[in-house]
Every structure is written in structure tokens, then in C-alpha cells.
N, C-alpha and C positions, 0 to 999 in steps of 0.2 A: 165969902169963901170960908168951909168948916176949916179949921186946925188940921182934923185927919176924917178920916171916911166915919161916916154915918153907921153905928152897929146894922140900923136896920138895910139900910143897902148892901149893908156887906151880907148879912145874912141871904138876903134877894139874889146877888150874885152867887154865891154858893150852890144855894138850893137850887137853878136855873144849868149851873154847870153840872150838879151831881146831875141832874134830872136825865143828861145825855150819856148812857149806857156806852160811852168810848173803851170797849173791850180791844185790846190789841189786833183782836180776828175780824171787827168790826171799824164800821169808816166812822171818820170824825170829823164828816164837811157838815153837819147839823152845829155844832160846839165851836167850829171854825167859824159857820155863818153867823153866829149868836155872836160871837166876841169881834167879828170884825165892823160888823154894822156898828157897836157900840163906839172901837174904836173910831169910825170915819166919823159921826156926828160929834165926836170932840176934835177934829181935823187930823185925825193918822192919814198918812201915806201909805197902803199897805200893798204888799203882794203875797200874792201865792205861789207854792212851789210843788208841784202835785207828786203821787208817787204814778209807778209806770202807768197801774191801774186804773187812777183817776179816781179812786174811792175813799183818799187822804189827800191830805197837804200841809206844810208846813207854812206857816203865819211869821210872817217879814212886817214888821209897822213902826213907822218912826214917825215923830212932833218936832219942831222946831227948827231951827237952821241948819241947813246940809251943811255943816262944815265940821272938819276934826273933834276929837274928845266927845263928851257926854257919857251916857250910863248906857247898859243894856241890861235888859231885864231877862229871863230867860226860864222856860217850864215846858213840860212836855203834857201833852194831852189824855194821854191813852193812860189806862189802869190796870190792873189783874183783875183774870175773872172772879165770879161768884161761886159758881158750880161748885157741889160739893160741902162747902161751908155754911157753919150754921149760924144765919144771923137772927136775931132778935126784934130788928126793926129792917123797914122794905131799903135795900143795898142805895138804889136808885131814887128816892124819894129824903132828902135832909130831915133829920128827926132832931129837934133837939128837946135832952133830957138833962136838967138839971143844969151844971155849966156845960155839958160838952156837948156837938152839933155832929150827928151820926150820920152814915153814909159812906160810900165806894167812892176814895180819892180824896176826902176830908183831909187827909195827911199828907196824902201822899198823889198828886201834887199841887190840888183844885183850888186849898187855902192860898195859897200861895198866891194863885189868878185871881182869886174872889178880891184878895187884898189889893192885888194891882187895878185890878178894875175900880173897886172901891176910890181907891188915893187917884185914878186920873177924871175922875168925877171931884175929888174934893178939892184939886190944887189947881190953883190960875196955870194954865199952861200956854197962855200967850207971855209970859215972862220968862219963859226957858230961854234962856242965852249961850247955850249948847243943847244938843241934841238927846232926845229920848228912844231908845227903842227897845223895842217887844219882838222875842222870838217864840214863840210854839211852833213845838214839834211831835212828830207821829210816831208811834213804837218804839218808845222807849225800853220799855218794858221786857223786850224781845230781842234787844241789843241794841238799842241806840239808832235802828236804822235811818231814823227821820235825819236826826241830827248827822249822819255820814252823811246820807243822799243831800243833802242841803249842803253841805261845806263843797262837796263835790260842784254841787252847782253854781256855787257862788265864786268859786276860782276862777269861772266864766263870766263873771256880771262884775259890772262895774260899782253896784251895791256894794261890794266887797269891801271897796275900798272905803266907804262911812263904815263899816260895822268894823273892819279893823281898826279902826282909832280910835276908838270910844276908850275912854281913861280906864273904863274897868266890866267886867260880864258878875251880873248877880244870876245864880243857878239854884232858884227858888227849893231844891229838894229841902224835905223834913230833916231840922237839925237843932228842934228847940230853938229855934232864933240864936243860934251859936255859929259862929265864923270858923269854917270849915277852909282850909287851906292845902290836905293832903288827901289822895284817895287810894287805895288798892286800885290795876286796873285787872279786868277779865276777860279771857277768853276760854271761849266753848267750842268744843274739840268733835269731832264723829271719828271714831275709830273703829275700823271693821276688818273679822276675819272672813277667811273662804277655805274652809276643812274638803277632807273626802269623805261624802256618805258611804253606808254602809251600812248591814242587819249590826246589831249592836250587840249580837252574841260574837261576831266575828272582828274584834275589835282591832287586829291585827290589819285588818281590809280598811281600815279607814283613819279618819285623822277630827279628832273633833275640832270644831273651832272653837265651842263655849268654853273648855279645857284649853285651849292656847292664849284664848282671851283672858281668862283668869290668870292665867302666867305674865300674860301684860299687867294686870293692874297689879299683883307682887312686885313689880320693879315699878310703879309706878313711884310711890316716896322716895325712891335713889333717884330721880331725874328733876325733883322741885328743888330747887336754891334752900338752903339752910341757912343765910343770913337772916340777921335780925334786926327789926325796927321794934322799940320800946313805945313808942307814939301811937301803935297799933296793939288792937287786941282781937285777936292773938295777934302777935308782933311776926309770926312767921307768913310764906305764903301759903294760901292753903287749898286746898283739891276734895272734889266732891264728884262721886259716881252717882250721875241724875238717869241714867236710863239706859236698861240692855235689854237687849231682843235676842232667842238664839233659836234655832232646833224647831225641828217639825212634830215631834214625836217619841214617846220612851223608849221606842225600840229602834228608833233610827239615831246614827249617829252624827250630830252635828253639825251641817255643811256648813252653817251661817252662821253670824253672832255679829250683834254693832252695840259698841260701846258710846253713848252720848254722856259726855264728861266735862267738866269745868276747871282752870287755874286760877286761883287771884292772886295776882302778885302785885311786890312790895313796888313802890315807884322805881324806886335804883333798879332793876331788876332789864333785862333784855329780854323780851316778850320773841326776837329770831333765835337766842341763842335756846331756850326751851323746847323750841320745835324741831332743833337739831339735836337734842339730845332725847328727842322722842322717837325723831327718823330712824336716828341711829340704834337704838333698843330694838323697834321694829326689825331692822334688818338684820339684825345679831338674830332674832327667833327666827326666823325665814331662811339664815344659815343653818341651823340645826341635822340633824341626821333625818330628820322625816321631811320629806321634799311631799310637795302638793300643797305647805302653807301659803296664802297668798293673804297678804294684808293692806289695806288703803285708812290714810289718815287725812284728815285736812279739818284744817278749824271754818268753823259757821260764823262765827264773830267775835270780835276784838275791838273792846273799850279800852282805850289808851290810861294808864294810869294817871293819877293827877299832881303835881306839886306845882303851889301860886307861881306864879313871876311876877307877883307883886311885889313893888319896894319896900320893905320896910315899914316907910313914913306914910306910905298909903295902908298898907296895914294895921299900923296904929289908929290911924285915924277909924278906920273901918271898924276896927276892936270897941274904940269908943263910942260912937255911931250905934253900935248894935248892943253896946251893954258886954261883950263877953270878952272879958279878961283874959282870955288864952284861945289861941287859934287852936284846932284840934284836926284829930288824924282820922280818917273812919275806913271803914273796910267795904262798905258798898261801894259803885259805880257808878258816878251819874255823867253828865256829860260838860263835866266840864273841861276835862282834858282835850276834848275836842274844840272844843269853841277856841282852847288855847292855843291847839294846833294853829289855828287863822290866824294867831297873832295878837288875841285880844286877852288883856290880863283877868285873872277870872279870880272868882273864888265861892264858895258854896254855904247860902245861907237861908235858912226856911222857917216857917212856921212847922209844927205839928213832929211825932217823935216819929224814929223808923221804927221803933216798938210797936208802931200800930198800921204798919203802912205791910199790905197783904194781908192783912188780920179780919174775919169776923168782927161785925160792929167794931169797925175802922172808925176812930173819932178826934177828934179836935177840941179843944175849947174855946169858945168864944175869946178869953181873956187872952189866950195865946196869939191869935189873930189880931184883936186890937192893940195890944203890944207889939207884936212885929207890926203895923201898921203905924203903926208910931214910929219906928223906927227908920221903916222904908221913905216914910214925906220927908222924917227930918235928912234923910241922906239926898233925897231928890233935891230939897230947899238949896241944900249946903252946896252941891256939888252942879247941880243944874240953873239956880234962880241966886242963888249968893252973888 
């Protein structure tokens, strides 16, 4: 048995995963079917959990005795496109130049699996004395949706009940190999007006909506929370205007307008009390003196914010485990507030930087990889085979 995985397997694995183009808009039963034959010839348990479509699914796989406690491992499959950006080396194809190993998900979040694939080829896994398992999940990227549809399913299966007792969830996102313990969570809003057209010399005759809409996002910074977290940078929550559509034409006056919008808020924060003081904005302009506004709001998706419910002493240990002296706060989203939803204690810890994850010539280093690899056996030895 190696110590810890072999660079050049891990490199195999890598290049084999980048190789599958898992675009969010695209399925990922080729990278499902790849990773799950691997896991069954080292004796995984595995299942599937499909989406409506049948053109994904999410990857269920555990090793050793069905009983309480053990680790879960956990990573989502799917990437952000290419389109548009200019890369250097082929997105799909693993380049490596010098120390770092190029490619689409290098970072963000394919090291991660290369690593777990690697370490369950390297460690006797007939000595596990608790239980191991592996979650992949589909559309991440896009909100999280694998990982909701799966928790949804799993309230149903009696699966549930192993993956809830597992002592701890690892949520392989890009974090430098640094023990991540708090998250912003997000959600993404579609807000839309309905004006009265009108010739646009006759502006009295009509009601724009791109003009009301704009008036919404003015009162938009009066309805975010102003508290503060110091852990966070920025420490506030904070709002992004991702996409508005309005109007037919220069001379016509407005009928349409949709606002697609984002909040990230702090954990302390109440994700229902935001959308009432959104409803309520809303309804303040639709009382106004020009009657024919009509407005419709509803969020697309909501990632639950994250803070551990790990103990302490499991923390410590974990800190030590992975080399990083201070747990830390980050402002992306990944899913671990969900998994915690189920009950299972989580917390968030990766190879590769977010600095490079959506990025042109997206990269990793080899050294980054074999160091968290080190780190993932000595935690599996400790906690699974000790």
C-alpha cells in the first residue's frame, strides 16, 4: 500500500475527468459512468439519483460497514462554460506547464475528485472500521440544484439515515487546503415590470416599466441588512444587478422590463425576512398615483448560508489534520449548508484557489494536490482505519 496516491495516477485521474466537458447546460452521466465503475472495482456501494430529464445524476457511494459515524466526502461535477474566454491551452484537454496542471475545473472542483480517486486506490480499504462515502452532485454551478434535488430525495430513502451520522461532510470546494467553517448564503431573485405602451412622444399615454424598474433598484440598498461580520470581506451582505431586459423600441414606450438580481447574505441573516421587505417596496410603487404598474417578484434559487455545527474539539482536530491554524469565513456559496441541513456536520475544504475557479486557463498545482492528498489519507487513516 503507497503512503498517499501516486502523482502519476493522480495526474490520470485529472486529465480523464477534465476530458469530460460537464458544462452545467450539458449532462454528466459520461464523468458519472467513469467515476462510478472505478468506485465499484474497489467495492463501493453505489447509487444513482437522476434529474427529471434523465440526462444527470447524482453519485451516492459508500465502502465499509453500514453502521453510524464515518467521513463523507463530497464535490459537485458540473463547471462554467468556456465561451467567450480566452484560453491559452485546450479548456478540455489537462496541460501541464511548469508546476501548474491547466484545464476547465482544475480548481474548481475536479482536484478535488482526481485526489479522492487517487487516495481510494492508495489506502487498504478493507480496514475501514467505519464507513466511507462519496457524494457527486449535478449543477452546482447554477444553484446548487443537484445537491437540493438529492436532499429532497433522500428524506424518502432510508440511505438517509447512514449519510446522517457520518461524524463529519468534507465539501471539497477550492479553499487552498484551508478549513473553511462560515459561508455567505445566495439567492437569485427575477423581478419584473408590466408598464403601458405608448408612441413615446406622447408620454402622458403611457407608463414605462424600464423607468419604474430603475426606481426599484434606487431603493434597492435600503432593503439589504447593514449588519456586520468582520470574518467576511466585505463584512456586509452584498447585491449584484446580473441581467435586465426591457422595451421594444426607441420610440415605443416601455411595457416590459425583468430585473435578474442576486443577495449574499451574512449567516445571522433571515433569507424570509428580505423578501418581505422586497414584497413590501414592491407594493409601495404599485400604490403610487399612476395605476397600470404591475409588478411580479419570486426568487430562482436559494443556497442556504453556512456556519459549522462542529464541536470545537472536532474542529481542532480538523485544523490540525489540514495544517491551517484558523478556520476562515468566505463569501462564495458552495453546498455545504445544505448537506448540513440533513443533519450532517460539515465543513469546507479544497485544493486549488477561488482566484482561479471561472477563470481562463483555470489552474492548479501539482504540489497543491499532493499536499491536500496528504492530508485527506492522514484524515481518512485517523478517523476511518485508527
Amino acid at each position: 500500500m503507497s503512503e498517499t496516491c501516486d502523482p502519476r495516477v493522480l495526474f490520470e485521474h485529472l486529465s480523464k475527468l477534465i476530458s469530460f466537458p460537464t458544462i452545467s447546460s450539458e449532462s454528466n452521466l459520461e464523468l458519472i459512468d467513469y467515476v462510478e465503475e472505478l468506485l465499484q472495482e474497489h467495492g463501493f456501494r453505489t447509487r444513482r439519483f437522476f434529474n427529471r430529464d434523465g440526462n444527470k445524476a447524482n453519485l451516492v457511494a459508500s465502502i465499509g460497514p453500514e453502521d453510524p459515524g464515518g467521513v463523507l466526502l463530497s464535490g459537485h461535477t458540473d463547471v462554467v462554460p468556456v465561451k467567450g474566454q480566452k484560453w491559452n491551452t485546450d479548456p478540455f484537454n489537462l496541460s501541464p506547464i511548469g508546476e501548474n496542471w491547466f484545464g476547465r475545473g482544475t480548481s474548481d472542483m475536479k482536484g478535488f475528485l482526481a485526489v479522492v480517486l487517487c487516495e481510494i486506490k492508495a489506502l487498504d480499504l478493507t480496514k475501514l472500521h467505519s464507513p466511507l462515502h462519496l457524494v457527486l452532485t449535478y449543477d452546482e454551478e447554477v444553484g446548487c440544484l443537484g445537491a437540493l434535488e438529492l436532499t429532497t430525495a433522500l428524506r424518502e430513502d432510508s440511505l438517509l439515515d447512514s449519510l446522517a451520522n457520518c461524524r463529519f461532510a468534507v465539501i471539497g470546494e477550492p479553499t487552498n487546503g484551508k478549513i473553511v467553517n462560515r459561508h455567505k448564503g445566495i439567492e437569485v431573485f427575477r423581478t419584473s415590470f408590466e408598464g403601458v405602451p405608448a408612441h413615446s412622444s406622447q408620454t402622458s399615454l403611457g407608463l414605462n416599466a424600464i423607468e419604474w424598474c430603475s426606481r426599484f433598484i434606487d431603493k434597492i440598498p435600503e432593503l439589504i441588512p447593514m449588519e456586520k461580520d468582520s470574518g467576511f470581506d466585505p463584512p456586509l451582505s452584498t447585491w449584484n444587478l446580473g441581467k435586465i431586459q426591457g422595451g421594444n423600441a426607441i420610440n415605443i414606450i416601455a411595457q416590459h422590463c425583468c430585473l435578474d438580481w442576486e443577495v449574499r447574505s451574512l449567516p445571522s441573516q433571515d433569507p424570509a425576512a428580505l423578501n418581505e421587505g422586497i414584497e413590501q417596496s414592491l407594493r409601495k410603487l404599485c400604490e403610487t398615483d399612476r395605476p397600470g404598474l404591475q409588478t411580479q417578484h419570486r426568487s430562482l434559487v436559494r443556497v442556504p448560508a453556512f456556519h459549522s455545527e462542529l464541536e470545537k474539539s472536532e474542529l481542532e482536530f480538523l485544523k490540525t489534520t489540514f495544517d491551517s491554524p484558523d478556520a476562515e469565513a468566505v463569501c462564495f456559496a458552495t453546498e455545504a449548508g445544505i448537506l448540513q441541513d440533513l443533519g450532517i456536520p460539515s465543513f469546507v475544504c479544497g485544493p486549488g484557489s477561488i482566484r482561479q475557479a471561472h477563470q481562463p486557463d483555470e489552474h492548479v498545482s501539482e504540489r497543491e494536490l499532493t499536499s491536500y492528498a496528504i492530508s485527506l489519507h492522514k484524515l481518512i487513516q485517523s478517523t476511518l482505519m485508527g
